[in-house]
N, C-alpha and C positions, 0 to 999 in steps of 0.2 A: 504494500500500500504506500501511496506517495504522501507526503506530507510536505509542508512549506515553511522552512524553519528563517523564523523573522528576525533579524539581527538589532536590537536595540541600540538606542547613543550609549550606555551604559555596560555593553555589551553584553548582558544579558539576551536567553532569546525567550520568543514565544512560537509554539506550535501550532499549526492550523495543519487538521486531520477532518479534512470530511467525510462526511457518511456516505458509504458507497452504494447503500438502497437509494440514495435520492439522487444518483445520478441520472441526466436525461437521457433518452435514447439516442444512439449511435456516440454517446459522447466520450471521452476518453478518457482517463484518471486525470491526464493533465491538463485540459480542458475544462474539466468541472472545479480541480482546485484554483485555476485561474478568475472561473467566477465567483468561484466564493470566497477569492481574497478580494476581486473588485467589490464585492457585495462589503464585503469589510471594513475598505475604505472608504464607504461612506460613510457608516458608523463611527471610523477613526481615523481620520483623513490625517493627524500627527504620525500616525503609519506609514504615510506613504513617503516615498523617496529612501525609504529602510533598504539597505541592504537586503538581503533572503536567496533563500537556495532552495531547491526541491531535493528530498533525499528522498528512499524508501524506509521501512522499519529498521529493516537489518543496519541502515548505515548509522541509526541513533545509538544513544547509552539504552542499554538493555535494564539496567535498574532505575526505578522512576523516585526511587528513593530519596536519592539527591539531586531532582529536579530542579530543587534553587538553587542547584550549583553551575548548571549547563550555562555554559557561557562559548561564543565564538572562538574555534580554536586561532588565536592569533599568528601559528605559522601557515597558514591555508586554511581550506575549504572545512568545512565539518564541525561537530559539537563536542567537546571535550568537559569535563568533569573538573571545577576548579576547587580542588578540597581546603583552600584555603578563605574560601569563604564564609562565615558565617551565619547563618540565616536567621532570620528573625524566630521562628522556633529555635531553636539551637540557644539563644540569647534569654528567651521565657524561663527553656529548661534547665539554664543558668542559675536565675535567679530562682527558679523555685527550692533547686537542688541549695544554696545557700539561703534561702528563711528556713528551708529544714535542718541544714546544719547549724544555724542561728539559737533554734527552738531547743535542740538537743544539747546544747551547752550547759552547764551546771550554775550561770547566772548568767544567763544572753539581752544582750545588749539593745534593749527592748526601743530605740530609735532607729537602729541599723531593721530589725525587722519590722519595725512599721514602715520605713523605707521601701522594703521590698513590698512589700504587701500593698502602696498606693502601689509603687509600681505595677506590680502585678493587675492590679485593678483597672487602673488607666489602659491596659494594654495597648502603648505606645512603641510596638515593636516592628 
């Protein structure tokens, strides 16, 4: 299956995988994802002038795991895995993992966990 992998200013990307029941007749995989990325730019016309490449499955990261990490591989074509990134989950699971080790202390430091805990609450991540 082909997809359309959109190159952000950030280098981040985004995937567009269409549905291949609602392709029109006689149309072709890359023909249909052509119109449902113009369909897209009109919804999000800051999209347009992106870089993007069309891959099939096989050419992506097989784990969707670290999805927030796929970023443009900077020597060439394709979508590489940058594990140095940290994701906004990743940053939460931080903070939760420390108001719990906060809590567990034998007298914790009860400004440092009310710290965490608006944090956590605000969820500004």
């Amino acid at each position: 299956m082909l997809h359309r992998v959109i190159y952000r200013a950030d280098g981040s990307v985004m995937i567009m995988s269409p549905n291949s029941e609602v392709r029109l007749k006689d149309e072709t995989e890359s023909e249909q994802l052509e119109r449902f990325y113009q369909r897209h730019l009109k919804g999000h016309p800051h999209h347009d002038g992106l870089d993007y490449e069309d891959m099939d499955t096989s050419e992506l990261p097989s784990n969707r795991a670290d999805r927030g990490k796929w970023r443009k591989n900077p020597t060439g074509k394709g979508v590489i895995i940058d594990s140095s990134i940290v994701t906004p989950a990743e940053l939460r699971q931080a903070d939760k993992a420390a108001l719990q080790a906060e809590r567990e202390k034998p007298a914790p430091n009860m400004k440092v966990a009310l710290d965490l805990i608006l944090k956590l609450q605000e969820n500004n991540y």
